[in-house]
C-alpha positions in Angstrom: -22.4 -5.7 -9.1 -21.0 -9.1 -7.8 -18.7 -9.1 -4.9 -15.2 -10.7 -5.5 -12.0 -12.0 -3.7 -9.3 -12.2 -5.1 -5.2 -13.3 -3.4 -2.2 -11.5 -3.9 1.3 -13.2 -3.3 4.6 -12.1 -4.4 8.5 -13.3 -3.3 10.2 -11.2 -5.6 11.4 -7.5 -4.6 7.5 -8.1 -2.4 6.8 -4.8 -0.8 7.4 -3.5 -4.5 4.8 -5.9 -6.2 2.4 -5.9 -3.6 2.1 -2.1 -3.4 2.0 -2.1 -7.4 -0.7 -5.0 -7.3 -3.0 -3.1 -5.0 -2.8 0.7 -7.1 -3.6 -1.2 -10.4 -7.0 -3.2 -9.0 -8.2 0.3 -7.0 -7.4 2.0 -10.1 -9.2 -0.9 -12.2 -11.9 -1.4 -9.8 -12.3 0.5 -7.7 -12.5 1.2 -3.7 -11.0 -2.2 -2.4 -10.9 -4.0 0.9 -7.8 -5.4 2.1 -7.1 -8.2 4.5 -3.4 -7.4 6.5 -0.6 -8.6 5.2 1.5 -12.1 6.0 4.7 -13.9 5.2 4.5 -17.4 4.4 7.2 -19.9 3.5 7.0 -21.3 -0.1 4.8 -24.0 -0.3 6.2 -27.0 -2.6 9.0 -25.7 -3.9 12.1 -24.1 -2.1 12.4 -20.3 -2.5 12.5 -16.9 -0.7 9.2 -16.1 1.5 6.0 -14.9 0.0 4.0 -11.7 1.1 0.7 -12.5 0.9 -2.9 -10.6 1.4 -6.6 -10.8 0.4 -8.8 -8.0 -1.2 -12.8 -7.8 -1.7 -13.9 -5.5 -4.2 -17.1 -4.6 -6.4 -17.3 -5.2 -10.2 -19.7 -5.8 -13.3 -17.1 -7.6 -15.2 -17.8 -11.6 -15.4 -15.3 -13.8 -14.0 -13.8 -14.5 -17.0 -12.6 -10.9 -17.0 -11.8 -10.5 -14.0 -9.6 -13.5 -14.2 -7.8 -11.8 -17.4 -7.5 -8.6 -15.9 -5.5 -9.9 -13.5 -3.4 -11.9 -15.7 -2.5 -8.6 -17.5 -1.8 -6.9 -13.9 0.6 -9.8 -13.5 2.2 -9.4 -17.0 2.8 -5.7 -16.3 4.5 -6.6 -13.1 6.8 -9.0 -14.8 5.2 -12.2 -14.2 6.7 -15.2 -15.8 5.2 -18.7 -16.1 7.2 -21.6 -14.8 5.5 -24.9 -16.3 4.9 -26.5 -13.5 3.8 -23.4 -11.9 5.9 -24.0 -8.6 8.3 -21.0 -8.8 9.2 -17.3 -7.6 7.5 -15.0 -9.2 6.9 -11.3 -9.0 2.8 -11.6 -8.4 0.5 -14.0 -8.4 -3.0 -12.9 -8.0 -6.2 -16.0 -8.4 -9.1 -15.2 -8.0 -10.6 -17.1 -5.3 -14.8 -16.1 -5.3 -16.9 -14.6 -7.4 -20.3 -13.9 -5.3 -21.5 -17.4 -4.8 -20.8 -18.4 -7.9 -19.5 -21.8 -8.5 -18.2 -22.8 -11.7 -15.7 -24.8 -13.6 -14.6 -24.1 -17.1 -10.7 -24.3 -18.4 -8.4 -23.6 -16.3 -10.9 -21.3 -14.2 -12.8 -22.8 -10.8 -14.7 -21.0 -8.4 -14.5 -21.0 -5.5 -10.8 -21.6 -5.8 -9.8 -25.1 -4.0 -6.7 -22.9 -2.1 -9.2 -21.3 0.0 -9.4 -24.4 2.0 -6.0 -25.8 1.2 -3.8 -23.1 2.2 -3.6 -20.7 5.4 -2.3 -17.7 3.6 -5.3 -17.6 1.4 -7.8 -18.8 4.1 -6.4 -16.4 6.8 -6.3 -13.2 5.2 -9.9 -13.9 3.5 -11.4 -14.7 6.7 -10.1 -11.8 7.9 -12.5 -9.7 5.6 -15.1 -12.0 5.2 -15.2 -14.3 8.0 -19.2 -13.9 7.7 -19.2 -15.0 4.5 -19.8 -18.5 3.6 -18.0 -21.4 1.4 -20.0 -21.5 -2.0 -19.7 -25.4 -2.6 -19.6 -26.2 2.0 -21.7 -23.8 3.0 -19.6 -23.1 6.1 -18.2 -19.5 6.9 -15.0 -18.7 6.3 -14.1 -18.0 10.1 -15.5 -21.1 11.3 -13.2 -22.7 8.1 -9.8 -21.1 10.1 -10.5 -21.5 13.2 -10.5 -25.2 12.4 -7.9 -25.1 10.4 -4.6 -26.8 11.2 -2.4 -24.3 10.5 0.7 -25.5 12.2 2.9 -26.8 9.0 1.8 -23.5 7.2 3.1 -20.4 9.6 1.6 -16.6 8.9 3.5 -13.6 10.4 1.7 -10.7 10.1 4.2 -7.7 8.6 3.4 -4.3 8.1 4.2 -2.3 5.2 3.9 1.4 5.6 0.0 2.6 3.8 -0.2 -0.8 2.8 -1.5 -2.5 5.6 -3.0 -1.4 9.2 
């Protein structure tokens, strides 16, 4: 079993998606982990604010599957593909590790480069795996935010009744 992370963003109808999002990878994969959840503003493109979190599961699939399992998640929540990818959208969910793999084949690279390039995908994964370290850096994930300069990229921590803490 290889341990994965995987992000979860949505700024259409978000409490809706997200909650959808989480039942179909627990009832995919299993018992998953969940980072809390945060608000962000859109990041290169103006639009409503995203809810976003990070989840850790177990699986056997490769990452290949993974990575189209959750492309079908997204397609059953409604998902639609803007070409330059810089749009609202229902759910987004990349996979962002894959044990320590790293790899690079079409469009799929692990780790992920928004680990390190955005704080709503390096918050909420150091949040459940602060211990853990950067495949490619070697550095750990909480050591990653706390130097992190976060102040262009706001989080605010929301709740969402049995969604998050």
């Amino acid at each position: 079993m290889s341990r994965v992370y995987v992000s979860i963003g949505s700024n259409i109808d978000r409490e809706r998606y997200i909650r959808a999002a989480l039942a179909q990878l627990q009832q995919h994969y299993g018992p998953i982990e969940q980072s809390a959840v945060y608000e962000s503003e859109a990041i290169g493109f103006d639009s409503e604010p995203f809810y976003n979190l990070v989840v850790g599961f177990d699986t056997g699939e490769s990452p290949k599957q993974v990575s189209a399992t959750l492309c079908e998640i997204e397609a059953v929540n409604g998902r639609t593909r803007d070409s330059s990818g810089l749009a609202a959208r229902t759910l987004d969910l990349d996979l962002l590790l894959y044990d320590d793999l790293v790899l690079k084949e079409g469009k799929l690279s692990l780790p992920r480069d928004d680990i390190t390039r955005y704080a709503f995908v390096l918050g909420p994964l150091a949040e459940i795996a602060g211990e853990r370290r950067h495949p490619v850096s070697g550095q750990r994930f909480d050591a990653l935010w706390s130097a992190f300069d976060s102040s262009a990229q706001e989080l605010r921590r929301v709740w969402i009744p049995q969604v998050s803490e």
